[in-house]
DRENDO-1510 file (C-alpha; in Angstrom, 1 decimal, always signed):
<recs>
REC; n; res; u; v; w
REC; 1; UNK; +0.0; +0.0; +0.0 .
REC; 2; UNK; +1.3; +3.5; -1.1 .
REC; 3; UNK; +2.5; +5.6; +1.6 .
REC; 4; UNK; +0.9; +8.9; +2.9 .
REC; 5; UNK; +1.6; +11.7; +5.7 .
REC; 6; UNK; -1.1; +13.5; +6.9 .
REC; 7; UNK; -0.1; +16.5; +9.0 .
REC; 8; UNK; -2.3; +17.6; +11.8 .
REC; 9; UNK; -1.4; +20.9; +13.5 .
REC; 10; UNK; -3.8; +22.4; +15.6 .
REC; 11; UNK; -4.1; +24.5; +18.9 .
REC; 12; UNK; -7.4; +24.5; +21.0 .
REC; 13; UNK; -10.4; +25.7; +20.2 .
REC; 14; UNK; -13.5; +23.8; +22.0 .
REC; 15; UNK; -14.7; +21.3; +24.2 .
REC; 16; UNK; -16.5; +18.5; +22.2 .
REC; 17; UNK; -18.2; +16.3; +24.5 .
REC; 18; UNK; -20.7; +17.6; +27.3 .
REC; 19; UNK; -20.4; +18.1; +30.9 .
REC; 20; UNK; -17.8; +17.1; +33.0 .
REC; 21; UNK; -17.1; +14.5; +32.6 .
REC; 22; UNK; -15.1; +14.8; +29.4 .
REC; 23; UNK; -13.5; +17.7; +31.7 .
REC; 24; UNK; -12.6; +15.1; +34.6 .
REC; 25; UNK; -10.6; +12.7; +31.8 .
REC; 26; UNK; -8.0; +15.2; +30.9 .
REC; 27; UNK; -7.3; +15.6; +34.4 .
REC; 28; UNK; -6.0; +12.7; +34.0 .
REC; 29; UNK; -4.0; +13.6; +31.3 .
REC; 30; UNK; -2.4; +16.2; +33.5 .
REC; 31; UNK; -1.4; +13.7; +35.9 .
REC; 32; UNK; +0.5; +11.6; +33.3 .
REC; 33; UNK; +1.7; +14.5; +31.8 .
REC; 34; UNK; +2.8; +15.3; +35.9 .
REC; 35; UNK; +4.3; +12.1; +36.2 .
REC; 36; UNK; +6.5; +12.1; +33.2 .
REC; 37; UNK; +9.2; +14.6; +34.4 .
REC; 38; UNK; +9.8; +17.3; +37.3 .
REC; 39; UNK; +9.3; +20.3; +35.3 .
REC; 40; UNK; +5.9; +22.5; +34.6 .
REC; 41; UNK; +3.5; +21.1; +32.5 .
REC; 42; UNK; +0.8; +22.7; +31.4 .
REC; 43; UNK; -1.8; +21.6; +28.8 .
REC; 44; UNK; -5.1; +22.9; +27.3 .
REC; 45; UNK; -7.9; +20.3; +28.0 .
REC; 46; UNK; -9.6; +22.4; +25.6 .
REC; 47; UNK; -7.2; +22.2; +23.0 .
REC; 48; UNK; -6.7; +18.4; +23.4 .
REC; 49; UNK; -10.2; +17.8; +22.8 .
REC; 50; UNK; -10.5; +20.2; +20.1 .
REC; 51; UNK; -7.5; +18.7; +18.2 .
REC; 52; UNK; -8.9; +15.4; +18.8 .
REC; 53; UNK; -12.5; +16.0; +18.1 .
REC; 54; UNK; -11.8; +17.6; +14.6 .
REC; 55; UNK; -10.4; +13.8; +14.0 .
REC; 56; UNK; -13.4; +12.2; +15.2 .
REC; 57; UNK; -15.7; +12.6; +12.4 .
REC; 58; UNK; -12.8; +10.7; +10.4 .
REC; 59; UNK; -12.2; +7.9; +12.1 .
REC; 60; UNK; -12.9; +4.4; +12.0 .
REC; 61; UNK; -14.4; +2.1; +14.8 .
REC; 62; UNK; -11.7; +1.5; +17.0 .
REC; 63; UNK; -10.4; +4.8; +16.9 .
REC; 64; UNK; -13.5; +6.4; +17.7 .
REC; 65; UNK; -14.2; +3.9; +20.6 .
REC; 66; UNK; -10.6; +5.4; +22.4 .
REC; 67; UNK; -11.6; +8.8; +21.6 .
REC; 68; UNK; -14.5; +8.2; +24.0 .
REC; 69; UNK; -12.8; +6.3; +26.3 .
REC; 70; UNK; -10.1; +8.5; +27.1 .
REC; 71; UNK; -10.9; +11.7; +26.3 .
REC; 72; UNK; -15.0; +11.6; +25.9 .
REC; 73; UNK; -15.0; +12.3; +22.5 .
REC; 74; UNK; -17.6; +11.3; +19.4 .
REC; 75; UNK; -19.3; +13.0; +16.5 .
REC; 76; UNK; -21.7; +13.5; +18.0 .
REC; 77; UNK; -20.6; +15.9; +20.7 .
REC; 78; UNK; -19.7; +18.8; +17.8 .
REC; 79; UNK; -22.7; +20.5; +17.9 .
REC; 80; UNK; -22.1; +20.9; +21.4 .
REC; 81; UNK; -18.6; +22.2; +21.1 .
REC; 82; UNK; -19.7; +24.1; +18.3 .
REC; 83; UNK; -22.5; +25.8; +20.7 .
REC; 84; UNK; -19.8; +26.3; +23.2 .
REC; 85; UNK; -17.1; +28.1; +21.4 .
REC; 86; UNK; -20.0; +30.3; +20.3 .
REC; 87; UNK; -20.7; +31.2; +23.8 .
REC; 88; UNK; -17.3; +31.7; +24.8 .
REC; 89; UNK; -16.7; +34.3; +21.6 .
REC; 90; UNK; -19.7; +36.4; +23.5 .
REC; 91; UNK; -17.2; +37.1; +26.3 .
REC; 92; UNK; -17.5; +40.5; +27.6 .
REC; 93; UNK; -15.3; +43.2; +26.3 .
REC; 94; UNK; -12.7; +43.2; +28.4 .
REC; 95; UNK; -11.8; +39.7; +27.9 .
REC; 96; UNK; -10.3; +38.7; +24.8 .
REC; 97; UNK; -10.8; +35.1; +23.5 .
REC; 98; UNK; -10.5; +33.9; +19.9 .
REC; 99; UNK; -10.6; +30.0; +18.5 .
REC; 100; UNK; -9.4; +29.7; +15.1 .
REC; 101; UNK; -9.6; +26.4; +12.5 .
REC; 102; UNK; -8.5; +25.9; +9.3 .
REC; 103; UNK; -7.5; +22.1; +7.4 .
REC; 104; UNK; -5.1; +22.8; +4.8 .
REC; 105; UNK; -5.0; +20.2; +2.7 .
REC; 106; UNK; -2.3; +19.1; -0.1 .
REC; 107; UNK; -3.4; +19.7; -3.4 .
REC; 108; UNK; -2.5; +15.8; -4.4 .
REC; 109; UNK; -6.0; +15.5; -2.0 .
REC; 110; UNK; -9.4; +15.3; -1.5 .
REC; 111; UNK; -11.3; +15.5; +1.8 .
REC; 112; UNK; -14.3; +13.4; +2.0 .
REC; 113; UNK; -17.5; +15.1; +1.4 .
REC; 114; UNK; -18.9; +14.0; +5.0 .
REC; 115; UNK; -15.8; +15.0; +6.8 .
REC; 116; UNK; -15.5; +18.1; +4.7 .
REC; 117; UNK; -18.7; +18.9; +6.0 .
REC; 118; UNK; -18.3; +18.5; +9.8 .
REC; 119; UNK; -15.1; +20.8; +9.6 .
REC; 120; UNK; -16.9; +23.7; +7.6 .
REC; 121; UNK; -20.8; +23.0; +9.8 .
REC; 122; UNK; -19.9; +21.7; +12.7 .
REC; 123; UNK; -16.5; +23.1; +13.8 .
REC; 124; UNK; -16.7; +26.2; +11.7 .
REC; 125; UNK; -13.6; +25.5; +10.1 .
REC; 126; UNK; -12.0; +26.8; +6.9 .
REC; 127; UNK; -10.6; +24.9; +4.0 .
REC; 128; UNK; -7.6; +25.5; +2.7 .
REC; 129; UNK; -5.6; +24.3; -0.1 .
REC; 130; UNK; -1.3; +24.4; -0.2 .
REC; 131; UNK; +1.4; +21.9; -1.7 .
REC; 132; UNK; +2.8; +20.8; +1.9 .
REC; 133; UNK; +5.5; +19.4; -0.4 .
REC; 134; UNK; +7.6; +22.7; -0.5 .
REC; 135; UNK; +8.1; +22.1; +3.3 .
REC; 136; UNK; +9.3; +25.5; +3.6 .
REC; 137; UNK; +7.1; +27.5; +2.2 .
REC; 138; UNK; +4.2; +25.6; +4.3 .
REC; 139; UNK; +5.8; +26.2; +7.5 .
REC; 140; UNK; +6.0; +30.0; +6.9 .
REC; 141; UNK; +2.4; +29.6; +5.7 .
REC; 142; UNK; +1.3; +28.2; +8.8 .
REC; 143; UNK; +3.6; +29.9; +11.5 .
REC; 144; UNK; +2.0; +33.0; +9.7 .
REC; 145; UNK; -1.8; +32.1; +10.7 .
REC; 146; UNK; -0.5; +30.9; +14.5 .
REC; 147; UNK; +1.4; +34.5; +15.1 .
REC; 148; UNK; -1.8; +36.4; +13.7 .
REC; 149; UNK; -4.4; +34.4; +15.6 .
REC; 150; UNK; -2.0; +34.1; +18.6 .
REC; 151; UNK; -1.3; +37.9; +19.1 .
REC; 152; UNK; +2.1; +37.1; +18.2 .
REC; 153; UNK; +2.0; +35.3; +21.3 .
REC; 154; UNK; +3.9; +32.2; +18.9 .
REC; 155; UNK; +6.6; +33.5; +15.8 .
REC; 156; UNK; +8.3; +29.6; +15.1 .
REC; 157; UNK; +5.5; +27.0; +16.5 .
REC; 158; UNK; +5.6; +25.0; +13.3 .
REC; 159; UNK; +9.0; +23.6; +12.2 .
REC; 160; UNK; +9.3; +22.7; +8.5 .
REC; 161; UNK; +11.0; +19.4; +9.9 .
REC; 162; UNK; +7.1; +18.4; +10.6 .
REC; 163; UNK; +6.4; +18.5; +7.1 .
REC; 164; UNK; +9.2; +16.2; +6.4 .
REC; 165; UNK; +7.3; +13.1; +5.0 .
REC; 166; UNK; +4.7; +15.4; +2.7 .
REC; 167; UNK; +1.8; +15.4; +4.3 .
REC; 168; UNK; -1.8; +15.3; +3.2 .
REC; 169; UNK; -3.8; +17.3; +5.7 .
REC; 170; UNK; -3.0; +20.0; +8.0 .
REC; 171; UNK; -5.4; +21.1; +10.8 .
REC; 172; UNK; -4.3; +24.0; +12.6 .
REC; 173; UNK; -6.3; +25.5; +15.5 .
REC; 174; UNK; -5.2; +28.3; +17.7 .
REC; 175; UNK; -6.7; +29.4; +21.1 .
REC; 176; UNK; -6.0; +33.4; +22.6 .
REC; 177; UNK; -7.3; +34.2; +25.7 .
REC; 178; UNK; -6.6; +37.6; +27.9 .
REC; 179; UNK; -8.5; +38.9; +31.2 .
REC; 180; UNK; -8.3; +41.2; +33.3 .
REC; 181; UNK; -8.9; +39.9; +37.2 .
REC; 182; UNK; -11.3; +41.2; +39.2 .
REC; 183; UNK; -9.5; +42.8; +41.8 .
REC; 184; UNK; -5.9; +43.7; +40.9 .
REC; 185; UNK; -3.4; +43.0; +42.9 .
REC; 186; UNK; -1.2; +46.0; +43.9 .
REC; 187; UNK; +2.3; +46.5; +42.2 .
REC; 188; UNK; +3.8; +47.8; +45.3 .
REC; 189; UNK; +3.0; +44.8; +47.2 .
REC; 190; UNK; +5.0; +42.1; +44.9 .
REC; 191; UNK; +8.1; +41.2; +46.8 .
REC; 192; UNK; +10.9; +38.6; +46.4 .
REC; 193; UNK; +9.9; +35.2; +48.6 .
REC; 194; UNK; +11.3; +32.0; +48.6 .
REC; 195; UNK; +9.5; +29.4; +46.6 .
REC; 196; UNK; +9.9; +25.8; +47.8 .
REC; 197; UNK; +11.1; +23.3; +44.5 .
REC; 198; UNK; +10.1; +19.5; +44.7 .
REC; 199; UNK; +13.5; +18.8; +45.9 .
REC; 200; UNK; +13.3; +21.0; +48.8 .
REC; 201; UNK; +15.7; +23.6; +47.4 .
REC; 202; UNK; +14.2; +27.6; +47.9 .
REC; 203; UNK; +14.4; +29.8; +44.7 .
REC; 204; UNK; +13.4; +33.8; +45.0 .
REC; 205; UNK; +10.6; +35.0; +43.0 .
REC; 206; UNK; +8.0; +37.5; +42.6 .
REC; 207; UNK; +5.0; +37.0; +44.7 .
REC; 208; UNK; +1.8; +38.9; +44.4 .
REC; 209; UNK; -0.1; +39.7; +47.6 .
REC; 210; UNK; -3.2; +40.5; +49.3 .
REC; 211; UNK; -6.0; +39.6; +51.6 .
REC; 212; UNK; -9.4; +39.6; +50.1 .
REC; 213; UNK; -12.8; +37.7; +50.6 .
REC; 214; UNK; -12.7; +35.0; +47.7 .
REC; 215; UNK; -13.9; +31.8; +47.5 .
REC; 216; UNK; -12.2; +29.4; +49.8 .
REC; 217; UNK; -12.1; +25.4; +49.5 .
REC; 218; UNK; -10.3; +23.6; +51.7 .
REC; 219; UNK; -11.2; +19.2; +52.6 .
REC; 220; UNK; -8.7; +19.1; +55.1 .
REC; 221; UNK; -5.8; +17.2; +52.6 .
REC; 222; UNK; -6.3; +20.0; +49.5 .
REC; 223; UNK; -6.9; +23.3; +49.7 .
REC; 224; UNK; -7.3; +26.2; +47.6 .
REC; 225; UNK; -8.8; +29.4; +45.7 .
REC; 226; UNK; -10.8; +31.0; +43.0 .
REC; 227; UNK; -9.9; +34.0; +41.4 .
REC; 228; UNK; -12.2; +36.3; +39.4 .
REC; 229; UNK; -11.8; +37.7; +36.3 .
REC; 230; UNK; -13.9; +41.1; +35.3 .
REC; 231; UNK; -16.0; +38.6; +33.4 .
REC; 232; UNK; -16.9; +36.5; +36.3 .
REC; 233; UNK; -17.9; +33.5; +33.7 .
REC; 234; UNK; -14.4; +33.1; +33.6 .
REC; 235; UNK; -12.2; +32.4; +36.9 .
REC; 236; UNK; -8.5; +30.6; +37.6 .
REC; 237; UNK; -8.6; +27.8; +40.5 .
REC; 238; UNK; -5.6; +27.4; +42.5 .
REC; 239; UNK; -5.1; +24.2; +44.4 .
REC; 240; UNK; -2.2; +22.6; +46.3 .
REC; 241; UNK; -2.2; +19.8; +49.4 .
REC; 242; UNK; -2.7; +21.3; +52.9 .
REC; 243; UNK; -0.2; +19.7; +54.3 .
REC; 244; UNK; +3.6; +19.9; +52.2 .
REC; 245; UNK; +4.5; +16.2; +52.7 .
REC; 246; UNK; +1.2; +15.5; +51.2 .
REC; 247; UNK; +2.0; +14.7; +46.9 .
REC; 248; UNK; +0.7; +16.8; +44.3 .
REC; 249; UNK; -1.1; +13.9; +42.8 .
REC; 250; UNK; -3.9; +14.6; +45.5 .
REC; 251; UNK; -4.9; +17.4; +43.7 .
REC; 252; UNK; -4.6; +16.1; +40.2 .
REC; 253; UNK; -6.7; +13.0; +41.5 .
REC; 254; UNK; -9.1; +15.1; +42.9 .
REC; 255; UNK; -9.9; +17.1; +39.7 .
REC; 256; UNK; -10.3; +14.3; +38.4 .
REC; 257; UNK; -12.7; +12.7; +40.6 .
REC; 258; UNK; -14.7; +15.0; +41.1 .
REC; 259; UNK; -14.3; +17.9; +38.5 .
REC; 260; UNK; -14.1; +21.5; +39.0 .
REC; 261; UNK; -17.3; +22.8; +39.6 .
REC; 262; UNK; -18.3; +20.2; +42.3 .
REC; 263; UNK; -15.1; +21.4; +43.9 .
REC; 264; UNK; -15.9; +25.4; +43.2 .
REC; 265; UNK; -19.3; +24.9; +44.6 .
REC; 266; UNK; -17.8; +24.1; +47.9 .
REC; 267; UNK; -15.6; +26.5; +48.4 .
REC; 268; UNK; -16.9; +29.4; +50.6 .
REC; 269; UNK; -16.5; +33.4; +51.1 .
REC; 270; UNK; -16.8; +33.3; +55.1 .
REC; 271; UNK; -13.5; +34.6; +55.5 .
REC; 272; UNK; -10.5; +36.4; +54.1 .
REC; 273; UNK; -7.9; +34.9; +52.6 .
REC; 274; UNK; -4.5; +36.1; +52.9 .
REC; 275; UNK; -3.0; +35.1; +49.1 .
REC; 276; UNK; +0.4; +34.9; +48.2 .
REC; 277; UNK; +1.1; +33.4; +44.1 .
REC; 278; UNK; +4.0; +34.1; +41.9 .
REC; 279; UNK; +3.9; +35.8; +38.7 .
REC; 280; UNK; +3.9; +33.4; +36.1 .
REC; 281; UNK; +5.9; +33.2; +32.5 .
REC; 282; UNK; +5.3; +29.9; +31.8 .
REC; 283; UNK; +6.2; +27.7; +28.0 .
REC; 284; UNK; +5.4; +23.9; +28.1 .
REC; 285; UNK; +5.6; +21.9; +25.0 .
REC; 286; UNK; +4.1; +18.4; +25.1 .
REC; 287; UNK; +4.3; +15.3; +23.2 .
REC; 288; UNK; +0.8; +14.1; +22.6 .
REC; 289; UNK; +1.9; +10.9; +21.3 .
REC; 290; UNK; +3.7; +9.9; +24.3 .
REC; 291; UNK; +1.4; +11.3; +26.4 .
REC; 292; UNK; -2.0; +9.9; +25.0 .
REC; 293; UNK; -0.2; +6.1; +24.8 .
REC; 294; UNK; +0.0; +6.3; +28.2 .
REC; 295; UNK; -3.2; +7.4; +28.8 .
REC; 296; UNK; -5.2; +4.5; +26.8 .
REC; 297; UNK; -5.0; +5.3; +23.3 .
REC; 298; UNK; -3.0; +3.3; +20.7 .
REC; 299; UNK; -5.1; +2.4; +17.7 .
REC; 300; UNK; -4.7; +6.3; +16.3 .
REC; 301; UNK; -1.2; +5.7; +16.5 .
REC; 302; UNK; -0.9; +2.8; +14.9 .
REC; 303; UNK; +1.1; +3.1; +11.2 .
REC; 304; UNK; -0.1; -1.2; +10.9 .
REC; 305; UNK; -3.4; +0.0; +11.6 .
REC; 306; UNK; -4.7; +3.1; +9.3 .
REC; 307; UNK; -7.4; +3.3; +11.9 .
REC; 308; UNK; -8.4; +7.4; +10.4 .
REC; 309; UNK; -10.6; +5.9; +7.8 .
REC; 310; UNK; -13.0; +8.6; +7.2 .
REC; 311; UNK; -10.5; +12.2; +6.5 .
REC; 312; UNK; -9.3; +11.7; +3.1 .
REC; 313; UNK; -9.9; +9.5; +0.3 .
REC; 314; UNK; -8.7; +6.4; -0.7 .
REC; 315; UNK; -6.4; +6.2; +2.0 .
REC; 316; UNK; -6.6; +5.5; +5.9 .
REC; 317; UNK; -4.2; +7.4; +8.4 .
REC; 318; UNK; -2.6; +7.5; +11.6 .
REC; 319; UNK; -0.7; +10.0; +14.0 .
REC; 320; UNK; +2.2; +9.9; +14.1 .
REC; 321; UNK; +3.4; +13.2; +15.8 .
REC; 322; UNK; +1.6; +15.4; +18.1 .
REC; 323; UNK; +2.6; +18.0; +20.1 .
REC; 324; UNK; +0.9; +20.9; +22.0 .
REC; 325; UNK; +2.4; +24.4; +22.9 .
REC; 326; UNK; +1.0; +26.2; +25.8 .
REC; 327; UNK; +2.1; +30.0; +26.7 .
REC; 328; UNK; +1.1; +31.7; +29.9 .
REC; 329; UNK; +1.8; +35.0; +31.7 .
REC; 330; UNK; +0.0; +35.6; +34.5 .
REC; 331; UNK; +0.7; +39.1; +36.9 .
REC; 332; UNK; -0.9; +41.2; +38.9 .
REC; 333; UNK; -3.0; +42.7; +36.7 .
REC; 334; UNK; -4.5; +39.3; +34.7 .
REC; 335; UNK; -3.9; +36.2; +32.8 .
REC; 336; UNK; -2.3; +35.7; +28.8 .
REC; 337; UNK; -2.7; +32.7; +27.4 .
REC; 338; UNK; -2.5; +30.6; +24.0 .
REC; 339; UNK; -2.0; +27.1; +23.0 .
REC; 340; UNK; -1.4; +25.5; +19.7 .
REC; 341; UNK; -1.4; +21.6; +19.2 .
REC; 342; UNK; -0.7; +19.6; +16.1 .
REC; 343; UNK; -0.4; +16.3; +15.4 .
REC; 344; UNK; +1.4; +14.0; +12.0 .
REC; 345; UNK; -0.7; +11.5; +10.6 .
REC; 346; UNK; +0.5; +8.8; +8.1 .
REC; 347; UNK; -0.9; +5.8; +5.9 .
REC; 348; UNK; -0.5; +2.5; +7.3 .
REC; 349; UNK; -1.5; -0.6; +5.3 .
REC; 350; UNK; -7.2; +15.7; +60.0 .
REC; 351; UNK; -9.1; +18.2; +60.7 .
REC; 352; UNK; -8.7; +20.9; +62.9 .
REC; 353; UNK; -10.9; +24.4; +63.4 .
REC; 354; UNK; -10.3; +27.1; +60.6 .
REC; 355; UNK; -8.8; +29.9; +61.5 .
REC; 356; UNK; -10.3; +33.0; +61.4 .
REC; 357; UNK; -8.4; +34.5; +58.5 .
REC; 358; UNK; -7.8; +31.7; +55.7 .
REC; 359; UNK; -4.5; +31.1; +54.2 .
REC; 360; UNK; -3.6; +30.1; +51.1 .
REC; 361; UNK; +0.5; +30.8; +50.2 .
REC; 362; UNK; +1.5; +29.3; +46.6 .
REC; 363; UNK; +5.3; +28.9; +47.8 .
REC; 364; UNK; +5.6; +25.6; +46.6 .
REC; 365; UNK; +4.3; +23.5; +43.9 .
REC; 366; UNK; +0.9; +23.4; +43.1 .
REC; 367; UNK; -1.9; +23.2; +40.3 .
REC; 368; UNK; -4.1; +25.6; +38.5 .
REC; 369; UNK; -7.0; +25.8; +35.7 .
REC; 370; UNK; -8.3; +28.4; +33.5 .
REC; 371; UNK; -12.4; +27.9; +32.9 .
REC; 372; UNK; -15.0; +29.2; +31.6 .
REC; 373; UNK; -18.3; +28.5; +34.5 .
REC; 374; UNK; -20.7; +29.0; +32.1 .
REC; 375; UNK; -20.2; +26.4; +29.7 .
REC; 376; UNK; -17.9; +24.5; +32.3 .
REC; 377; UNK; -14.6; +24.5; +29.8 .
REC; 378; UNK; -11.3; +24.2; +31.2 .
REC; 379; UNK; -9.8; +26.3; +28.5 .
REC; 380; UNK; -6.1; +25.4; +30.5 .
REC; 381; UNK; -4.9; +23.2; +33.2 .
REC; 382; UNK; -1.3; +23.7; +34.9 .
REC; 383; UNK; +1.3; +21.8; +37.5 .
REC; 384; UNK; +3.6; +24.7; +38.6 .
REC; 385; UNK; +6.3; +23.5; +39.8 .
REC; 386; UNK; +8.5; +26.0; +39.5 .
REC; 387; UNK; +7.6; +29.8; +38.3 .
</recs>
């Protein structure tokens, strides 16, 4: 059977399955993603499922059975992502969030009709034609449309090495998000403190501080809080283990478990909280592949198996690279963010009284997520473990 590369490169856009519990899954996801060095990871659930979802409608059986499984995807769940990135892009004014899709596909190529239609109706995605066999030229192309839809947030995400085997397809996606918070936190108050690393060693950084009423949670093993944005659909949740013996996995697990508005909904405004949390100039990139193996999916990744039957015709594909960038500054004044994702796709033949004044001090690892309460999106999930 004639070889073929199929290049997907996308960034995130929308959650595609309801509720969540597709929300819950790529909690686990962060865990692995945890679990796989010592170093920050942060992903976009959002993206993840948005990357993944635009494959759905093209792929076979098996490949659409892991897609549920492990990340709560199916075909049918587009309208529903399609009705949330709609309400997200009615964000107020002062926030400023754009999803962007486009498939760019090699002019040797033809999309087939049905999946042709789900990326134009059901994801609101462009279609694009290029000859992704001047490598080059391609990679320019794209890296253009990430800087422009990023705020120039990415210059070089796409290498022209990713092009290397002539793909068929590209399907690039790009997520921007920027809010203001709430309640600023004052300039003057930002002082160098001692952050504690996973291996006990202190590094100086800047910490933000103040003491406001906010929404507290705390279960006695994790604890933590939720920040406001000027846009109140949108808030940041910032978790870490009571207790600094405890592992960060406790948080991660319960995410997971439980999701992040059953854990929001407890949390409580009774007190003040005096807040200390770094600034933040975070870059993760992650391999999808490696990740996503681990995590229950093979058959997509399978060159013996072809198991993307439904994308392009004649010919059935797999992934064979994928990667997502993440960017994120966060300061006393609000939150950047943007994520792009892509992935390669071939041919294969105890409990004590509060105290009156909470406390919640990010001075040593913890975790946080970006999300949208309104249509309960985690637009970006993070393990800080150093800032």
């Amino acid at each position: 059977m004639k070889k073929l590369a199929a290049l997907l490169f996308m960034g995130v856009a929308a959650s595609l399955a309801g509720g969540a519990t597709s929300e819950q899954l790529l909690f686990k996801v962060l865990e692995t993603a945890r679990r796989n060095g010592p170093g920050n990871v942060l992903i976009s659930p959002f993206g993840i499922r948005q990357c993944y979802g635009i494959i759905s409608p093209g792929a076979g059986p098996v490949t659409g059975a892991e897609l549920k499984k492990v990340l709560g995807l199916e075909p049918a769940g587009l309208p529903d992502m399609l009705k949330k990135v709609r309400s997200l892009r009615q964000a107020k004014a002062e926030t400023k969030f754009s999803s962007f899709n486009t498939v760019v596909v090699d002019k040797r190529y033809t999309l087939k009709p049905a999946y042709r239609t789900a990326v134009e109706k059901q994801c609101e995605g462009t279609i694009r034609q290029a000859d992704l066999k001047k490598a080059a030229e391609s990679a320019e192309m794209l890296n253009k449309l990430i800087a422009q839809q990023s705020n120039g947030l990415f210059t070089n995400a796409f290498d022209k090495a990713d092009l290397k085997n002539e793909p068929a397809v590209v399907l690039l996606n790009v997520l921007y998000f920027k809010a203001r918070w709430a309640m600023t936190f004052k300039k003057e108050g930002t002082e160098k403190r001692p952050f504690t690393l996973a291996d006990g060693k202190k590094k100086e950084v800047d910490m933000m501080h103040a003491k406001w009423f906010v929404p507290y949670y705390n279960d006695g093993k994790v604890h933590g809080i939720v920040l406001d944005y000027k846009d109140r659909r949108f808030k940041m949740f910032f978790l870490m283990p009571v207790d600094a013996k405890t592992p960060l996995s406790a948080v991660t697990e319960l995410l997971a478990s439980q999701g992040v508005p059953a854990l929001m909904a407890k949390a409580t405004q009774e007190r003040k909280t005096a807040i200390r949390l770094p600034k933040l100039r975070l870059q993760c990139s992650v391999d999808l592949v490696e990740l996503l193996r681990k995590a229950g999916m093979t058959a997509i990744f399978d060159p013996d198996r072809g198991a993307i039957v439904n994308m392009v015709e004649r010919f059935p594909l797999y992934i064979g690279k994928s990667k997502q960038v993440v960017k994120l500054t966060l300061d006393e004044n609000g939150t950047e963010a943007a994520a792009a994702t892509y992935a390669i796709g071939m041919v294969g033949a105890a409990f004590g009284p509060p105290p009156k004044t909470n406390t919640f001090h990010a001075d040593r690892p913890f975790v946080l997520v970006l999300t949208d309460t309104e249509t309960q999106t985690d637009l970006l999930s993070a393990v800080v473990m150093e800032p």
